[in-house]
N, C-alpha and C positions, 0 to 999 in steps of 0.2 A: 504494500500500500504506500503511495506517494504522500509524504504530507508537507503543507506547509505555511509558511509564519508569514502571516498579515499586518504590518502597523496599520492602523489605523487614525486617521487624522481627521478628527468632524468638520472642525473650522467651525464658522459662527455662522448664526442667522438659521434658515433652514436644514443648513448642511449637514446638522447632526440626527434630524429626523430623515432626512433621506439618504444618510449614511446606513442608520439603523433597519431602514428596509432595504435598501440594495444588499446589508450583510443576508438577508435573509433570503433573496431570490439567489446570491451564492450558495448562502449553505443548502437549497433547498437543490441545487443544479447540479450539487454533489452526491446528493443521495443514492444510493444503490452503484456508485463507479468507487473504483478503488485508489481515490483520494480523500483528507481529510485536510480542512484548512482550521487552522488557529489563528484566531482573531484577536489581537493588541493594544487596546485601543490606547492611543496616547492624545494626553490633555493640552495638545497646542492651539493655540485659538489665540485670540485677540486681548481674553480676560488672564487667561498666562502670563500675553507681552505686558501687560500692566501691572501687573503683580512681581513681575520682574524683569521687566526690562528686558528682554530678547525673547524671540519666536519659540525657540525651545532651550532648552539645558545643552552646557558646554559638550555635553559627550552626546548629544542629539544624531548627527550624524554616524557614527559610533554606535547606535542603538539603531536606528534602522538600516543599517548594513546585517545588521544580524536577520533581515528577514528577507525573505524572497518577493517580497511586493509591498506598496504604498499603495492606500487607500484615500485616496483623499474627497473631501466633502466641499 
């Protein structure tokens, strides 16, 4: 079985309600095939860069290098 690691990145606005159902017409597209994806979700967005000053954490790149795909919103 194939599996693999998803960041995910809602963003602001609607992005994170329409992130939450496209995760779902994935996981559903997977069903009964001999893959399995794990889902990441990481908290970048607009209310992050204000709370600290930059888009993501110094080792941000770093962290999504460990996955096989970005999800973005």
């Amino acid at each position: 079985m194939s599996e693999f690691q998803i960041a995910v990145v809602g963003g602001d606005g609607i992005g994170p309600e329409v992130i939450r159902s496209a995760v779902q017409v994935l996981e559903r597209a997977v069903q009964g095939e001999p893959a399995r994806l794990h889902f990441n979700d990481l908290p970048w967005s607009a209310a992050y860069y204000q709370q600290h000053g930059r888009i993501m954490p110094e080792d941000g790149w770093d962290i999504l290098q460990k996955h096989h795909a970005v999800f973005l919103g």
